[in-house]
N, C-alpha and C positions, 0 to 999 in steps of 0.2 A: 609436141608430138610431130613425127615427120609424115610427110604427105601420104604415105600407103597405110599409117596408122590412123589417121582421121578416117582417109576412103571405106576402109577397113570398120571401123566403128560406126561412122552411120548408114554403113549397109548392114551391120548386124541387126540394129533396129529399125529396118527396113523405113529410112527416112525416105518423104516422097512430095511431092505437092503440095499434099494438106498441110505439111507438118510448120512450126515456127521455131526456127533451132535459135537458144540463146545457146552464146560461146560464155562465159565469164571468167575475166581474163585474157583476151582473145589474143593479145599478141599480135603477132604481122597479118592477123585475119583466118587464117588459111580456113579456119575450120566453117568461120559462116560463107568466106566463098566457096568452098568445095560444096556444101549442101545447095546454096543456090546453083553454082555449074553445073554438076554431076546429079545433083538428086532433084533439081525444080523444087526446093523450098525454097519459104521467105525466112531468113536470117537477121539477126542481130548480135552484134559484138560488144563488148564492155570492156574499155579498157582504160585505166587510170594511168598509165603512159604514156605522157603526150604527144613523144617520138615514135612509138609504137604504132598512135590511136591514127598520125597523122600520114606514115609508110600505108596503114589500111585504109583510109581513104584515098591515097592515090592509088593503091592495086583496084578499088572499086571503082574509081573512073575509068582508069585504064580498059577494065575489062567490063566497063558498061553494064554493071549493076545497083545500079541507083535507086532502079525499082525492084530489086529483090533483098538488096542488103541495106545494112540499116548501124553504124559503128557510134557508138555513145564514148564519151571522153567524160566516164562518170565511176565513181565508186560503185563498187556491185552491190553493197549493201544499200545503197541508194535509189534502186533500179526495181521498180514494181515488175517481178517475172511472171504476171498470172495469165500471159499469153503465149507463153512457149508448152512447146508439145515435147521438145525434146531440151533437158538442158546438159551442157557435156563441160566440163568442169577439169583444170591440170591445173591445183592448187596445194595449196601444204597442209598437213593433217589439222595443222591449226586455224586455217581456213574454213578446212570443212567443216570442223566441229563451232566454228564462230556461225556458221550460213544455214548449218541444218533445220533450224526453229523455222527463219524466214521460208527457208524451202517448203517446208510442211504447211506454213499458212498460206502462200500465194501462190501456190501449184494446185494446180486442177488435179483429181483423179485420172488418172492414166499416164500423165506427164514420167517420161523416162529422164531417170538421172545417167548420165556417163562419167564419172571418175575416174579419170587415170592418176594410177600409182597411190593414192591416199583414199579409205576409207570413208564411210561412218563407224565407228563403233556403234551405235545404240542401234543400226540397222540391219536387217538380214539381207545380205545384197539377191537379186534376182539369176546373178549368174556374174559367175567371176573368170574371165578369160587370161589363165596363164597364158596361152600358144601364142597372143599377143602383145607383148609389154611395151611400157616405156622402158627407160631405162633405171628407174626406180621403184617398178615393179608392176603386176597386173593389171589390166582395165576393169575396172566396178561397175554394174549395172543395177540397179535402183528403179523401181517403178512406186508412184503413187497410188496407192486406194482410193476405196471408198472410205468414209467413217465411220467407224465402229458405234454402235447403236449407244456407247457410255461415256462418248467422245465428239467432240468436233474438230479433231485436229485427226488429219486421213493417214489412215495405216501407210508404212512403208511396203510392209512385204504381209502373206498373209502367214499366222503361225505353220512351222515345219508340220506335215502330215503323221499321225503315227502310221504306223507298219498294215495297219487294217483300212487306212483310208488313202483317194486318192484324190491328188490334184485336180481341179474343175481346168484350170486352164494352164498352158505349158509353160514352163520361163523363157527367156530370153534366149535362143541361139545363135550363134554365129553363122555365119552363111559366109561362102568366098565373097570378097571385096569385088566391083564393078570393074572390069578392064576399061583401058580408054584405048 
């Protein structure tokens, strides 16, 4: 994702202080430095590329985040996620559908998913931003539940309302991205 598309995404989900953003897959970083830079969260990257894992720990020296960011040179399937608030995710459809189960058991209630360009199928996304894409197609937004009273494993989305009821609370909107 390039740099105004990350800004862009975790200002939709109004990331802030409180929040613990895992990246999985992180790449050159950018996405847990931006929320630490720009939004004052605490960050963590995942990245199974050595060369990758090793460019993002120099851009966090560099930029004197040692104590906001946090980059693992680990498998994501590996990586206990039940302390992120936000996780944002640029993986391949076979990705997501290998990560979905673990998502669903070590995510809190509330925890937002971010998906660029690759779905879940078995999930109703929260709100899907065409106006902003990769280049493989729309950003996916994903929130965790509560548990359904016949389950222990927490809803994605709550079922579509019919025509006579409505939503207790709003989805996900996008808001303009932060200027710097």
């Amino acid at each position: 994702m390039d740099q105004e598309l990350v800004e862009t995404i975790l200002h939709t989900v109004d990331v802030n202080a409180d929040d613990v953003v895992y990246d999985l897959g992180s790449g050159d970083g950018r996405i847990p430095i931006t929320a630490a830079l720009l939004f004052h969260a605490k960050a963590v990257g995942i990245e199974i590329d050595r060369s990758r894992y090793y460019y993002s720990l120099y851009k966090r020296f560099i930029l004197r985040l040692g104590n906001k960011v946090t980059f693992l040179h680990k498998n994501i399937f590996d990586v206990d996620l039940s302390e992120a608030t936000v996780v944002v995710m640029y993986l391949l459809q076979e990705t997501n559908e290998a990560i979905a189960d673990k998502l669903l058991r070590e995510l809190k209630p509330g925890t937002v998913i971010i998906s660029g360009a690759f779905n879940f199928p078995e999930w109703e996304p929260s709100f899907v931003d065409h106006d902003h894409q990769t280049p493989f197609g729309p950003i996916y937004y994903y929130q965790i539940e509560e548990p359904n009273q016949s389950s222990q494993v927490p809803n994605v989305t709550t079922p579509k309302p019919s025509e006579n009821q409505q939503l207790q609370e709003q989805p996900i909107q996008p808001q303009n991205p932060p200027t710097l």
